[in-house]
Structures are given as C-alpha cells and as structure tokens.
C-alpha positions, 0 to 999 in steps of 0.5 A: 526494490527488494521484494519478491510478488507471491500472489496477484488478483485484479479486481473491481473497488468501487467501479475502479480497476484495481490490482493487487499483489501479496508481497514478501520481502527482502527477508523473506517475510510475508504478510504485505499486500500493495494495492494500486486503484485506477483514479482513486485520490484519496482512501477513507480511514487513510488520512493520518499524516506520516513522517513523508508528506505525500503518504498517509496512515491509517488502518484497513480491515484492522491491518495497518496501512500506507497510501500514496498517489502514483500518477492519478491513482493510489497505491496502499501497502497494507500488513503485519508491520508498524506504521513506521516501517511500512512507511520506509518500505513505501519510500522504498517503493516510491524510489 
C-alpha cells in the first residue's frame, strides 16, 4: 500500500513486544502512526464496531483509532483522520 514509514521505535506495552511506525501517506500527509502488540487481542477503549467486521474504533490518547488482529497479535492505526477513513486505509493495510 501506499505509505511511506517516517520513524519506528520497539517497545514494551504491558509486558508485550510492540513496534511502532509513524507513517505518511500517499499523499504525503502525515500524522498516522501503526502500531502492531505481540499476543494482544483485544485493546481497551477499542471496541465500537466498524463498517468491517473484523476492525474496531475508538479512541487512544484523544486520537482516533483502528485495531484489527493480525495472526495472534493487534495492529492499531491511530491519527488525525476520521473514523472513517482510517478504517479504509486499515482495508488498505489488511490487503
């Protein structure tokens, strides 16, 4: 998909190995950050149902947010965006 890394930083969340890459997009807008936790299934505060049944909304840090599992772990974009198109580019993601 069309997006280009700008940072990445690996980390602890909970005792779980996380990653964590700031993104910009196809456009060249930035702002977006994905974040994929080792084992995690489920995000507290992500749990509103999205127009894709395996993606969830909600908000993190007053920034909304997208989580969606990826074999075993959780991947959540997060960014200056709306619900809704956050949930396009995580279908983007997901492909």
């Amino acid at each position: 998909s069309g997006f280009t890394p700008t940072s990445r930083i690996t980390g602890y969340l909970d005792n779980r190995p996380f990653v964590r890459f700031g993104l910009r997009d196809q456009l060249g807008l930035g702002g977006l950050a994905v974040v994929m936790i080792q084992g995690a299934d489920r995000i507290e505060g992500l749990d509103q149902p999205t127009s894709h049944t395996d993606i969830r909304a909600g908000r993190l840090n007053d920034v909304n947010a997208v989580t969606w599992p990826v074999q075993g772990n959780t991947c959540i974009l997060f960014g200056e965006r709306p619900t809704d198109e956050l949930v396009a580019l995580a279908q983007d993601m997901m492909k």
